[in-house]
N, C-alpha and C positions, 0 to 999 in steps of 0.2 A: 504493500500500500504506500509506505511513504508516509512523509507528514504532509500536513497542508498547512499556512501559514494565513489564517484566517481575517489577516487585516493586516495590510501594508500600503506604504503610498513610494514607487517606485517611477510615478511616471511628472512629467514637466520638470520644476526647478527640485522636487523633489528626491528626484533621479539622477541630478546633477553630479553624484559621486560616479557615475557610471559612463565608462567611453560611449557606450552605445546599451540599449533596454534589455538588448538578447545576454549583457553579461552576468546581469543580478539573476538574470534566469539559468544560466550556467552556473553560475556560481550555487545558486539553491542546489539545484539537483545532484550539483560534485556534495550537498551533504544530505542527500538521501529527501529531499523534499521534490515532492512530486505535484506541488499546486500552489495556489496564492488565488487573495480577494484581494485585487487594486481598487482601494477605497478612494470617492471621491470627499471634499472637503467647503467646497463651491462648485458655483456651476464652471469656472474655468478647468479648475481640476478633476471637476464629473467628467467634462467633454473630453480632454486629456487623458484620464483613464479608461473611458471606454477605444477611444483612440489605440492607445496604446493597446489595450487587448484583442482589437482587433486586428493589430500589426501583429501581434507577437504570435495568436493563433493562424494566421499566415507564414510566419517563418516556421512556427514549429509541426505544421501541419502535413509536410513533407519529410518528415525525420524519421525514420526508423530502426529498430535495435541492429536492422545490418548495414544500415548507411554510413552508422560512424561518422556522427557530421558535429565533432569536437574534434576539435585540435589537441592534441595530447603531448605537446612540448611542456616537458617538465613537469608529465603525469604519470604517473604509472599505469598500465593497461589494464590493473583491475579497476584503478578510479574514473580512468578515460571510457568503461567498457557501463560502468554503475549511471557514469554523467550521461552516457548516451541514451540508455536505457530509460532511463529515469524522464528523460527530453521527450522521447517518445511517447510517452505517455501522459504528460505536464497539463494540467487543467488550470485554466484561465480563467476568473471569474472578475466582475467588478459591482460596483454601485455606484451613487447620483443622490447626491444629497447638500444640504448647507449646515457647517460646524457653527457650536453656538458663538465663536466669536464674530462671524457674519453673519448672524441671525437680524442684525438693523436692514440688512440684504433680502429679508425674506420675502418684502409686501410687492418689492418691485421685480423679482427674481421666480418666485413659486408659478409664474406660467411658462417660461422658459422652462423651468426646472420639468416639470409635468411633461410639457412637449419633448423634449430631451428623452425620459421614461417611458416616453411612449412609441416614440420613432427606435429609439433602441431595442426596444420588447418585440416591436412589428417585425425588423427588419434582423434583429439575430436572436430569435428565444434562447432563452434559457443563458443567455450570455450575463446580463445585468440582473443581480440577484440580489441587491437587498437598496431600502433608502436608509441617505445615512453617508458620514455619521453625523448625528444628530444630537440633539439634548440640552444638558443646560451646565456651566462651567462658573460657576462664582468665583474663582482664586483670582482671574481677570478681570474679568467682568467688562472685555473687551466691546460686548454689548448690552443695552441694558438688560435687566431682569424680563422686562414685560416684553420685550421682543422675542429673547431666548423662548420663553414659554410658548409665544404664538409661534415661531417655528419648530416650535418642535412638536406642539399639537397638529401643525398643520401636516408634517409630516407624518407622524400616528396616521392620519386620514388616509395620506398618501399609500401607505404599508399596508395598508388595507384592502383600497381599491388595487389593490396592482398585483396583490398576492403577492409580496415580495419580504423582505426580512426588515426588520427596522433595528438599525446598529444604533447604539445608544453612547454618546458621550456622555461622563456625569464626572463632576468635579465637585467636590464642597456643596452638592445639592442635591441631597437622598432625600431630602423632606419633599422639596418640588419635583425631582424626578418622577417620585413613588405615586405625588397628587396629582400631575398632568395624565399619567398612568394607567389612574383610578379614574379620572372624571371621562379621561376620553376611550377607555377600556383599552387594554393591552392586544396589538396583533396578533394572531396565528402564533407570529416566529418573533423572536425577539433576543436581541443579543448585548448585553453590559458588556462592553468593551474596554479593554484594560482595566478591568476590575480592580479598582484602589480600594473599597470598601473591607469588611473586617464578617464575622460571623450574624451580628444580626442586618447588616445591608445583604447579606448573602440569602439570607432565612426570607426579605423581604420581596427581594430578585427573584428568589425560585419561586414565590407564593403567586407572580405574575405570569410564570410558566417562562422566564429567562433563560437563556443559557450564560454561562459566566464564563468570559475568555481575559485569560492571564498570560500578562504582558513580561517582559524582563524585569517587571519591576521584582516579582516574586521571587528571584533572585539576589535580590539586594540583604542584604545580613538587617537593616533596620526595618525591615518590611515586614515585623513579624504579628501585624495585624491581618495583613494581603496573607501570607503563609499559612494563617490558622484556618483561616477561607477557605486555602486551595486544599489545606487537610480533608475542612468538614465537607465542602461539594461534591456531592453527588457523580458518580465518575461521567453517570450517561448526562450530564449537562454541563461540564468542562471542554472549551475549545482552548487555544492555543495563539500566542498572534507574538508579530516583533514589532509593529506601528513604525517599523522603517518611515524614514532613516533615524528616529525617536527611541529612547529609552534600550539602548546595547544591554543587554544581559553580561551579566559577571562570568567572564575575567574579562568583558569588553567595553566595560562604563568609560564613556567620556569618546569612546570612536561614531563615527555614522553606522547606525545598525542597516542589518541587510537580511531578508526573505530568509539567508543559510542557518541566520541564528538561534532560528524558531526552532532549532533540535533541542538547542542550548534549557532553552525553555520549559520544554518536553519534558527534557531527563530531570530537572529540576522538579516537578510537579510529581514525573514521575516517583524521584525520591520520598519528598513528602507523605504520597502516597502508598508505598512497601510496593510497588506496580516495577514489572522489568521495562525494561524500553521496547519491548516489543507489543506488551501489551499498553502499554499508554500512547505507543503511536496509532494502536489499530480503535483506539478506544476516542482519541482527537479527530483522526480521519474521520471514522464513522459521522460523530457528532457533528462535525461541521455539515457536511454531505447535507444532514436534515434538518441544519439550523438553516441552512440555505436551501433547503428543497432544491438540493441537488440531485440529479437522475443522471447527467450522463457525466460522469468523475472525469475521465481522459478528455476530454473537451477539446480538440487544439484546432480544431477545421472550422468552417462557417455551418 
């Protein structure tokens, strides 16, 4: 199966560590990751990640385990043979959403944004899987209070009609989180992403039918509110994510993180959990798959 790295932002300025998009994709799969959600964050970077996924599943849609289409200078042919492998099989997902710090963005933005979701769903199903991310972030408060809220109700709306996932950004705001939640009822599918919360935002999260995806913060030695979380979660509502190029996991704090890190992640939650690494990958994979109502996992053609 592979991991999948359930939330990353790889494409535009935020991709800028990378010569070219097909190497953060090499690069994953030289560590056994076989998928990614290129999240958007605005409508610039919605448009740009769906973009980008639709290039990438063009490059990689032609790959096969005998093609050999890695370069293996200064790889060894077991890892050249795993990257290739892995390539061939690489599922591409994204979403289209507005982060709460461009939430003042939303009154003038949410019909672009709509059309966007809908031209994208028309013309490649099953490619654009969730809106988002979304929510509400107090530590900034980049925007105000009363916009964050109406975008991210509006979005709830959105997640609904579209059948699609609603990724949640929440910062310093479990109280409003929890009430926009409750007034406007929780989607289908629903995902806290990078889960900074502690045991009763967890208890509160799953009571909405949540899944809870842990970031590298859960490797940080002072995180040991995040940590008791990832103890107590339920394994079948546990995703995984690196929020590239954001929050590197330990032993990589203070670099641009990247898609390959998300193992990093893994074996870490794994631990927490008494789980080997094989079964906390197969137990991530899964769980994404359905947090995204995903059906076809290898994904990489049109």
């Amino acid at each position: 199966m592979g991991w999948i790295d359930s939330h990353c932002h790889i494409q535009g300025e935020y991709g800028s560590q990378w010569n070219n998009s097909l190497d953060a994709i090499r690069d994953a799969a030289g560590s056994d990751v076989t998928g990614i959600v290129c999240v958007g964050t605005d409508l610039d970077t919605s448009r740009e990640g769906i973009e980008l996924t639709l290039q990438l599943r063009d490059l990689l849609s032609g790959y096969s385990a005998q093609t050999g289409a890695v370069s293996d200078s200064g790889v060894s042919d077991s890892t050249a043979e795993q990257t290739t492998n892995n390539l061939s099989r690489f599922g591409l997902w994204c979403t289209a959403g507005i982060h709460p710090h461009d939430a003042a963005t939303w009154k003038d933005n949410m019909g672009e944004l709509e059309k966007l979701i809908t031209t994208t769903s028309d013309n490649h199903p099953g490619m654009l899987v969730g809106i988002g991310e979304c929510g509400l972030d107090y530590h900034y408060e980049n925007s105000s209070k009363e916009s964050q809220m109406a975008a991210f109700a509006g979005q709830i709306k959105l997640a609904k009609e579209y059948d699609l996932t609603l990724v949640i950004h929440a910062r310093e705001a479990w109280d409003d989180i929890f009430a926009v939640l409750a007034t406007e009822g929780a989607p289908q599918r629903s995902i806290m992403h990078c889960f900074t919360g502690g045991p009763d935002e967890l208890s509160t999260a799953l009571s909405f039918g949540a899944y809870i995806s842990f970031s590298g913060i859960v490797t940080f030695s002072n995180a040991a509110n995040i940590r008791e979380a990832a103890k107590e979660c339920p394994p079948e509502r546990i995703l995984i994510e690196t929020d590239s190029p954001f929050l590197s996991p330990t032993p990589n704090r203070g670099k641009p993180n990247r898609p390959a890190w998300v193992a990093l992640v893994g074996d870490d939650i794994g631990a927490l959990k008494g789980m080997s690494r094989a079964t906390i990958q197969d137990i991530t994979y899964s769980n994404t798959l359905r947090a995204f109502k995903i059906t076809t996992p290898n994904e990489t053609g049109h």
